[in-house]
LUMVO-540469 format. One record per atom (N, C-alpha, C): x, y, z; residue number from 1; atom name. Coordinates in steps of 0.1 Angstrom, whole numbers. Example, Ala and Ser with C-alpha at 12.3 -4.5 7.8 and 13.67 -1.06 7.14 Angstrom:
+-------+-------+-------+------+------+
:    c1 :    c2 :    c3 : resi : name :
+-------+-------+-------+------+------+
:   132 :   -57 :    78 :    1 :    N :
:   123 :   -45 :    78 :    1 :   CA :
:   132 :   -33 :    78 :    1 :    C :
:   128 :   -22 :    71 :    2 :    N :
:   137 :   -11 :    71 :    2 :   CA :
:   129 :     0 :    79 :    2 :    C :
+-------+-------+-------+------+------+
***
This chain:
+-------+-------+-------+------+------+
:    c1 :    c2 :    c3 : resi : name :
+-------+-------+-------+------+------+
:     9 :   -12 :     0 :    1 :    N :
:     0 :     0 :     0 :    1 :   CA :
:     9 :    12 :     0 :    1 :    C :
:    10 :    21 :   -10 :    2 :    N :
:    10 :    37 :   -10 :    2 :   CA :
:     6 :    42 :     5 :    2 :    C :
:    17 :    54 :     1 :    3 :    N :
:    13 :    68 :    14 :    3 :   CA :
:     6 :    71 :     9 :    3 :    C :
:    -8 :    74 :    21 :    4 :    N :
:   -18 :    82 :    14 :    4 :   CA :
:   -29 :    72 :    13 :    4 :    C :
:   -26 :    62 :     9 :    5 :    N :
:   -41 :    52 :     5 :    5 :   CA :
:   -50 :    47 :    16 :    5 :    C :
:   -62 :    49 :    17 :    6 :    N :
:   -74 :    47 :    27 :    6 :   CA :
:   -79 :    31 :    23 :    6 :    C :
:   -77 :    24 :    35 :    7 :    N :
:   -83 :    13 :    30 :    7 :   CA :
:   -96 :    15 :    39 :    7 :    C :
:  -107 :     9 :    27 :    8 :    N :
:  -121 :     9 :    23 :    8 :   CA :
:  -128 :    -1 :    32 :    8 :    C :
:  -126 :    -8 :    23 :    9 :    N :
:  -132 :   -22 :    27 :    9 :   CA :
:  -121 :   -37 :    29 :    9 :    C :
:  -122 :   -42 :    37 :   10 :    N :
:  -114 :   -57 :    31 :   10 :   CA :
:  -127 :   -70 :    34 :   10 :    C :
:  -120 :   -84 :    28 :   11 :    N :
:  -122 :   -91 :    29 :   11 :   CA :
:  -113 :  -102 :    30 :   11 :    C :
:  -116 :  -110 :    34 :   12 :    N :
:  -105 :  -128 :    32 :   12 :   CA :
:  -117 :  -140 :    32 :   12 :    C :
:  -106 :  -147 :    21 :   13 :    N :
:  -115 :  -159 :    20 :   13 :   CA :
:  -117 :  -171 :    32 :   13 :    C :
:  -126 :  -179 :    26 :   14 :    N :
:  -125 :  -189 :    36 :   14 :   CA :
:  -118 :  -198 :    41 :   14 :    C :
:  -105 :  -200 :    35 :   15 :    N :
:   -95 :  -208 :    32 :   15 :   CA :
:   -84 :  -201 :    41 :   15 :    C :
:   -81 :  -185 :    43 :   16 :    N :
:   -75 :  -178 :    48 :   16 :   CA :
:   -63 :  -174 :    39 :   16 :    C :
:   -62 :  -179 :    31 :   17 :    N :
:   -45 :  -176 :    22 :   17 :   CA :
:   -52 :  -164 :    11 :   17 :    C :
:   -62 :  -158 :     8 :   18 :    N :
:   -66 :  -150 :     5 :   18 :   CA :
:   -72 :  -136 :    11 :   18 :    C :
:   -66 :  -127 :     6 :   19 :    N :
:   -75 :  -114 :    11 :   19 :   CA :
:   -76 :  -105 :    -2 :   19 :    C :
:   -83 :   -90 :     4 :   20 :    N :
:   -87 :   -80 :    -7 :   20 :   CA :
:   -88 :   -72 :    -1 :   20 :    C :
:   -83 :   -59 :    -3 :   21 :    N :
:   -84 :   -49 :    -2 :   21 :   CA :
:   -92 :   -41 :   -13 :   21 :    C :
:  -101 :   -30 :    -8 :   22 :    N :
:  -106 :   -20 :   -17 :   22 :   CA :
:   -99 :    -5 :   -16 :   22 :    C :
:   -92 :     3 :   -20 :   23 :    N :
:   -84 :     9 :   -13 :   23 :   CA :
:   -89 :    30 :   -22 :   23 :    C :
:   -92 :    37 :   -15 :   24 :    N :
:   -89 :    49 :   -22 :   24 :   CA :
:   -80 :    53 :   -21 :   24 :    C :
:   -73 :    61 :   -32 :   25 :    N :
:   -59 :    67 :   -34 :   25 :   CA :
:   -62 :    81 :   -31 :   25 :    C :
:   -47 :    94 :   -32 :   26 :    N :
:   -51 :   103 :   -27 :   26 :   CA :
:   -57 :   116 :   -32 :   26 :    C :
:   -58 :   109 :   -45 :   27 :    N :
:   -64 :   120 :   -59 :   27 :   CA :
:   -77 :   117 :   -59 :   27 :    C :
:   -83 :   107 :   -47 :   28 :    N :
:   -96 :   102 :   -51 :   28 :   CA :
:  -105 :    92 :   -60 :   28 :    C :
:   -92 :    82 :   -67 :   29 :    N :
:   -96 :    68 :   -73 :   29 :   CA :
:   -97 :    60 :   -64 :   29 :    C :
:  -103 :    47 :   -72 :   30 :    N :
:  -108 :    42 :   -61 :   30 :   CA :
:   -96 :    27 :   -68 :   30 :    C :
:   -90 :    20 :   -59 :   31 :    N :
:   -87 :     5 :   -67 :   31 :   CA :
:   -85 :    -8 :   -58 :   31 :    C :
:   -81 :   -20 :   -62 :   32 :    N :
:   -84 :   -28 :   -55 :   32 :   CA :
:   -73 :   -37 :   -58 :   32 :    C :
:   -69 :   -44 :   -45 :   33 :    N :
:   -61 :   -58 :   -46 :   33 :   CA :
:   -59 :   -68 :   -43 :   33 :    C :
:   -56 :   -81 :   -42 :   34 :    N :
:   -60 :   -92 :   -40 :   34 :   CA :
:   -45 :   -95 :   -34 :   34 :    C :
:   -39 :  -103 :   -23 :   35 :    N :
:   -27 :  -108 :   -17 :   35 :   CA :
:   -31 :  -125 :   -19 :   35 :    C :
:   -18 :  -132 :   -18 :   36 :    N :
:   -21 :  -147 :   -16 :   36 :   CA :
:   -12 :  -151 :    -5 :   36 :    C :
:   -17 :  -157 :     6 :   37 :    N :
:    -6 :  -164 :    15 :   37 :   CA :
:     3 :  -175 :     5 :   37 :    C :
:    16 :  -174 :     6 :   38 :    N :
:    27 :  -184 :    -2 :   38 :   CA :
:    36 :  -186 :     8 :   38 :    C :
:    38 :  -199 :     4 :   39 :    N :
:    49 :  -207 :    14 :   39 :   CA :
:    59 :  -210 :     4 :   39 :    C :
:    72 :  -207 :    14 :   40 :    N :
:    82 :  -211 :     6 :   40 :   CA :
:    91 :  -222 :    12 :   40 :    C :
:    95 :  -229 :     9 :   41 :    N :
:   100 :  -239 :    15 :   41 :   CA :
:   112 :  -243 :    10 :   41 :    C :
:   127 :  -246 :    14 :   42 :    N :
:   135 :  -252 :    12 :   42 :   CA :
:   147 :  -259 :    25 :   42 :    C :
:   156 :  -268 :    17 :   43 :    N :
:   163 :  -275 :    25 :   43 :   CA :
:   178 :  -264 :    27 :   43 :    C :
:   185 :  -269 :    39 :   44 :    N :
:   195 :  -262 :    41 :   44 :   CA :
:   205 :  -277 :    45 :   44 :    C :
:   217 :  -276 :    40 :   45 :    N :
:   229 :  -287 :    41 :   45 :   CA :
:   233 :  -283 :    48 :   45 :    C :
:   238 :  -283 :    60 :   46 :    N :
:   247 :  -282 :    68 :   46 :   CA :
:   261 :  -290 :    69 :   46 :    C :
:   269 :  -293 :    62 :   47 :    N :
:   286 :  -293 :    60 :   47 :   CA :
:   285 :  -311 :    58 :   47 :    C :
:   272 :  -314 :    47 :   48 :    N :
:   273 :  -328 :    43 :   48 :   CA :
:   263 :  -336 :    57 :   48 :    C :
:   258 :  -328 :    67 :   49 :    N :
:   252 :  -332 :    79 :   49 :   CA :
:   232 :  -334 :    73 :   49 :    C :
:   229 :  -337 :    78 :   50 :    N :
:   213 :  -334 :    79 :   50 :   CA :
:   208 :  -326 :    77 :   50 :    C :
:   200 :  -324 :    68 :   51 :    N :
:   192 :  -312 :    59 :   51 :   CA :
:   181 :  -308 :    71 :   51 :    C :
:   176 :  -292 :    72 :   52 :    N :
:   169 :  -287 :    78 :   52 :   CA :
:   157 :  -283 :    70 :   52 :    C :
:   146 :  -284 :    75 :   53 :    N :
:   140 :  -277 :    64 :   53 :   CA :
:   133 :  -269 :    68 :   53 :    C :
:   131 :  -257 :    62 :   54 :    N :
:   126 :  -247 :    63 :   54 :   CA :
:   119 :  -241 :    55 :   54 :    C :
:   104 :  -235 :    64 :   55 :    N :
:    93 :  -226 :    57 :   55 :   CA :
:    92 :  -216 :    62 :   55 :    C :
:    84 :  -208 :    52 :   56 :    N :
:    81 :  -192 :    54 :   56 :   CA :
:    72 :  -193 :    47 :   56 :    C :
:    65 :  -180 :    51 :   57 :    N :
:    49 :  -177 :    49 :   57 :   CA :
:    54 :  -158 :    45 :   57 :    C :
:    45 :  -159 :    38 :   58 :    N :
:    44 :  -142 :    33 :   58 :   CA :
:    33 :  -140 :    23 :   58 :    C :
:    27 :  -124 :    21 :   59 :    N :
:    18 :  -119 :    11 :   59 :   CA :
:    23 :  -117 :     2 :   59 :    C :
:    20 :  -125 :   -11 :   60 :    N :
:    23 :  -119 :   -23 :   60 :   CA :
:    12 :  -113 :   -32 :   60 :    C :
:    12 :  -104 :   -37 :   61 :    N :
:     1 :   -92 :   -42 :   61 :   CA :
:     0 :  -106 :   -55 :   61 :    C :
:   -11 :  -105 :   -59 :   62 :    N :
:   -20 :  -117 :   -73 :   62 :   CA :
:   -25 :  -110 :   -79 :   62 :    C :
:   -34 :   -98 :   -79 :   63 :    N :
:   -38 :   -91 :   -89 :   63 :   CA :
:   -40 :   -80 :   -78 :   63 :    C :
:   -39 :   -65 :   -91 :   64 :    N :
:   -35 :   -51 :   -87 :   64 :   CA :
:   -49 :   -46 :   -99 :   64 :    C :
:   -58 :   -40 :   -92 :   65 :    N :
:   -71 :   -33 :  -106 :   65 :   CA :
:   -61 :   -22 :  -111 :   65 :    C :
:   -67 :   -16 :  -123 :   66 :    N :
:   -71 :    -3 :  -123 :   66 :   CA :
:   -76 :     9 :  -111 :   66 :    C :
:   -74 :    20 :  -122 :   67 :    N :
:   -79 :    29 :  -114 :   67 :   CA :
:   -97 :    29 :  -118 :   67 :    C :
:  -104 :    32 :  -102 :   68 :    N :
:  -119 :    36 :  -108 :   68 :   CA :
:  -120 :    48 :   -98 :   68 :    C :
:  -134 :    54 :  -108 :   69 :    N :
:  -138 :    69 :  -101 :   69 :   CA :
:  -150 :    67 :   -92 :   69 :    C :
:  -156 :    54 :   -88 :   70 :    N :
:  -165 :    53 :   -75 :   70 :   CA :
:  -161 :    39 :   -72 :   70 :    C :
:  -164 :    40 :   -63 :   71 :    N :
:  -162 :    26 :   -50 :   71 :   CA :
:  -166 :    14 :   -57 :   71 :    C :
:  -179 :    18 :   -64 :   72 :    N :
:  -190 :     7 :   -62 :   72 :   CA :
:  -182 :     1 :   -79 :   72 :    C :
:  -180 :    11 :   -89 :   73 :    N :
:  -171 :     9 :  -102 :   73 :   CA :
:  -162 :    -6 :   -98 :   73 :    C :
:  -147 :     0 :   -87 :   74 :    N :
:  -138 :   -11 :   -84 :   74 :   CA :
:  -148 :   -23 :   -74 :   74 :    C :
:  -156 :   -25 :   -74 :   75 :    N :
:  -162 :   -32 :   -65 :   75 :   CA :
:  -169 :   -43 :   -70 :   75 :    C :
:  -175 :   -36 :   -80 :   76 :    N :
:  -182 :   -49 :   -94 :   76 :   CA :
:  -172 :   -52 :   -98 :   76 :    C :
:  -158 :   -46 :  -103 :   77 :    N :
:  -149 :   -50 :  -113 :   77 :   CA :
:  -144 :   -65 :  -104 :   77 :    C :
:  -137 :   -56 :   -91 :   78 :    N :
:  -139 :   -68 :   -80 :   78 :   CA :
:  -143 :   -84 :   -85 :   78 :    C :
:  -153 :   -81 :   -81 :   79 :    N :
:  -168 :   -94 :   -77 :   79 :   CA :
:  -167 :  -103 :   -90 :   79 :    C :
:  -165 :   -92 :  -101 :   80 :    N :
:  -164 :   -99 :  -118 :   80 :   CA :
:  -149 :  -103 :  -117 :   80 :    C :
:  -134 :  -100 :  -113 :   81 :    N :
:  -127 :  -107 :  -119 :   81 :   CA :
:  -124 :  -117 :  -102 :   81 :    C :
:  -122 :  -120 :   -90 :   82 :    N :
:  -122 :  -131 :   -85 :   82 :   CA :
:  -132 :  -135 :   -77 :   82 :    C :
:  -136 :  -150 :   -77 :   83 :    N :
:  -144 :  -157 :   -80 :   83 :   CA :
:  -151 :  -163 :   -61 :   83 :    C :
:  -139 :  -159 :   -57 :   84 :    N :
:  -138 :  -164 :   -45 :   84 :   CA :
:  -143 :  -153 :   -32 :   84 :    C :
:  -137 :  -142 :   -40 :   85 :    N :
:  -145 :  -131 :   -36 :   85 :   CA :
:  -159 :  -129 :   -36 :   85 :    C :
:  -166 :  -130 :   -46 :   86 :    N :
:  -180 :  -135 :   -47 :   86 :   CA :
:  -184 :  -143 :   -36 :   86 :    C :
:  -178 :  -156 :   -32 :   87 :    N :
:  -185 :  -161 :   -23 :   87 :   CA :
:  -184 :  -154 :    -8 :   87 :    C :
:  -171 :  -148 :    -5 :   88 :    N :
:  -168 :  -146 :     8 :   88 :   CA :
:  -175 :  -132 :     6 :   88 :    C :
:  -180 :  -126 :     2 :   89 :    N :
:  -191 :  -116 :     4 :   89 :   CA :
:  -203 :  -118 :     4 :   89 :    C :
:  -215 :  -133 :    -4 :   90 :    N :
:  -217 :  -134 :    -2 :   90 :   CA :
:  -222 :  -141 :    13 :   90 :    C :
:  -216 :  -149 :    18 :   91 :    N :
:  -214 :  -154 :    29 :   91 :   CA :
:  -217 :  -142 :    43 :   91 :    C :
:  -208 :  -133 :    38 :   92 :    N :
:  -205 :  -124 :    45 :   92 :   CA :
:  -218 :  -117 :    48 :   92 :    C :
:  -231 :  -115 :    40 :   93 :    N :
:  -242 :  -105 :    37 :   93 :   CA :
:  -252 :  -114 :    51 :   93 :    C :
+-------+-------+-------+------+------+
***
C-alpha cells in the first residue's frame, strides 16, 4: 500500500490464504487488490550433515485493478474478476 491510501473495505477468503483490499488513493480513485498467503519452502545442508527444512509464509500481491472513479465501479470490477470473492461476500451479507 502507498502513502496516502485509505483502506475501504477488506475481505479474506475462507481458506484464509486469501484477502482483498478496496483501497482509495489520494487524488480520489478508487482501486483494488487481491494478496495470496505463499509458502516457501526449502532445505538447508549443513557441511554434508542433515538437511533442515525450512518454511516461510508471506503476502504476495496476485492481482492489482485499475484505477476507478467510485467505490461501487472497483467493486463490481472486484466481484467480476475473482471468484472467490464472490462467495466470501456473499457469505458475509
Amino acid at each position: 500500500m502507498s502513502d496516502g491510501e485509505i483502506v475501504v473495505v477488506t475481505a479474506e477468503g475462507d481458506s484464509g490464504f486469501k484477502r482483498w483490499r478496496l483501497l482509495l488513493r489520494p487524488h480520489g480513485f478508487f482501486l483494488f487488490e487481491e494478496v495470496t498467503l505463499q509458502d516457501e519452502i526449502y532445505r538447508v545442508n549443513h557441511g554434508g550433515k542433515e538437511e533442515v527444512t525450512v518454511a516461510e509464509a508471506y503476502w504476495m500481491p496476485t492481482h492489482v485493478s485499475g484505477l476507478f472513479k467510485t467505490r461501487e465501479a472497483a467493486r463490481q470490477d472486484a466481484l467480476a474478476s475473482l471468484p472467490w470473492l464472490r462467495e466470501a461476500l456473499t457469505k458475509g451479507s
